[in-house]
N, C-alpha and C positions, 0 to 999 in steps of 0.2 A: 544513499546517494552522497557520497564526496563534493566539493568542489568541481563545477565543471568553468572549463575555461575556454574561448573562444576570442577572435580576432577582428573587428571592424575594421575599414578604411573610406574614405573620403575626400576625394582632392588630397591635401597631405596631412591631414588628420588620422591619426593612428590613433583605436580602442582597444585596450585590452579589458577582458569580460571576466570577471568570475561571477558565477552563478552558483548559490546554493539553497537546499530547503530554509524556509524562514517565515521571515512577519511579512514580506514584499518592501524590505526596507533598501532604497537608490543611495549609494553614496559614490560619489564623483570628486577622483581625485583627492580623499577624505574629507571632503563636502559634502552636504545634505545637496541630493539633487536639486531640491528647490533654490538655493541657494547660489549653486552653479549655473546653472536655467532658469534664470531670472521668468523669463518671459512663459507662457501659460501652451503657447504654438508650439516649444521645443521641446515642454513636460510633456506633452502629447503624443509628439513624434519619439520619444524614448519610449513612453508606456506605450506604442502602437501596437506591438508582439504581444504583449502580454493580453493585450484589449481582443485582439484578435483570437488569439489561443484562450481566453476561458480563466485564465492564469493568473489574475491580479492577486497579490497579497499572497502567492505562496512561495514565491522566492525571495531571496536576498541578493541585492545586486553590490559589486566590488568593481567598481571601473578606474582604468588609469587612461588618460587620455591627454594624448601632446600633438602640435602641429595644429595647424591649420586658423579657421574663424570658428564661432563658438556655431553656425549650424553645422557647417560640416564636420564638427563635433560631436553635434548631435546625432546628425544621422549614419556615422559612426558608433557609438556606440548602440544605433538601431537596430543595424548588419550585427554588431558583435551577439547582443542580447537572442534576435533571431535566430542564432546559428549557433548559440547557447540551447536554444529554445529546443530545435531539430536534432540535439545531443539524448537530451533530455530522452523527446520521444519524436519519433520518424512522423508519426501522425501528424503532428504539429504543419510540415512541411508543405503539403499541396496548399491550405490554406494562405500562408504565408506566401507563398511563389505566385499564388493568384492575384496578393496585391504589390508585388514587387518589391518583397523587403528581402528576399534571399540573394536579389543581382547587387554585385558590386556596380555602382555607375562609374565606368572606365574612363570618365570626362577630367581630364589634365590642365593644369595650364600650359598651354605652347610656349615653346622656350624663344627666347631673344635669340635672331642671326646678328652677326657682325654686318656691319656696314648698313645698318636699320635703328634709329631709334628703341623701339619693340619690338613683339613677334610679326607683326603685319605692316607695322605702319611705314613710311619711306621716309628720309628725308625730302626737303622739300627742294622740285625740280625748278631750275632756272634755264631758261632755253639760251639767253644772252650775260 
């Protein structure tokens, strides 16, 4: 097994994945995941695939990852690892789809109209 590579996203957090045989060592960004992922919620949601599939400690993880806040980072690189994972081996996949780590969530920020403060908000109406 080579290098496998895959593609996360997130609101506008962009993951790129490489996945290879290994110790199961995370590095992010060439940071130690822990490092990058301060917080213990986001180490969790990265290792979720692997917790899931059986898998801890036989890959090495290589991520690059720009855009966005540091969760949609995370679950960014989620989707990538996931869909690393499903390269790997097709098995993997029902499991995975069962907890919804294979859906991209297609949730955007609404863009600003003209003549609006924001995407929703109005200025504010004066009747006199």
């Amino acid at each position: 097994m080579e290098v496998i590579n895959a593609l996360g996203r997130r609101k506008t957090a962009v993951a790129r994945v490489y996945l290879s045989k290994g110790k199961g060592k995370i590095s992010v960004n060439k940071r130690e995941m822990k490092e990058f992922f301060p917080i213990d919620f986001l180490q969790a949601k990265v290792n979720q695939p692997f917790a899931l599939t059986g898998t801890e400690g036989q890959y090495d993880v290589k991520v690059n990852v720009v855009g966005g806040g540091i969760n949609g980072q995370a679950e960014a690189v989620r989707l990538g690892i996931s869909r690393a994972l499903v390269e790997v081996s097709a098995d993997y996949k029902p499991m995975l789809k069962e907890e919804g780590l294979m859906t991209r969530d297609p949730r955007m920020v609404e863009r600003k109209k003209p003549g609006q403060p924001k995407a929703r908000k109005k200025f504010q109406f004066s009747k006199r």
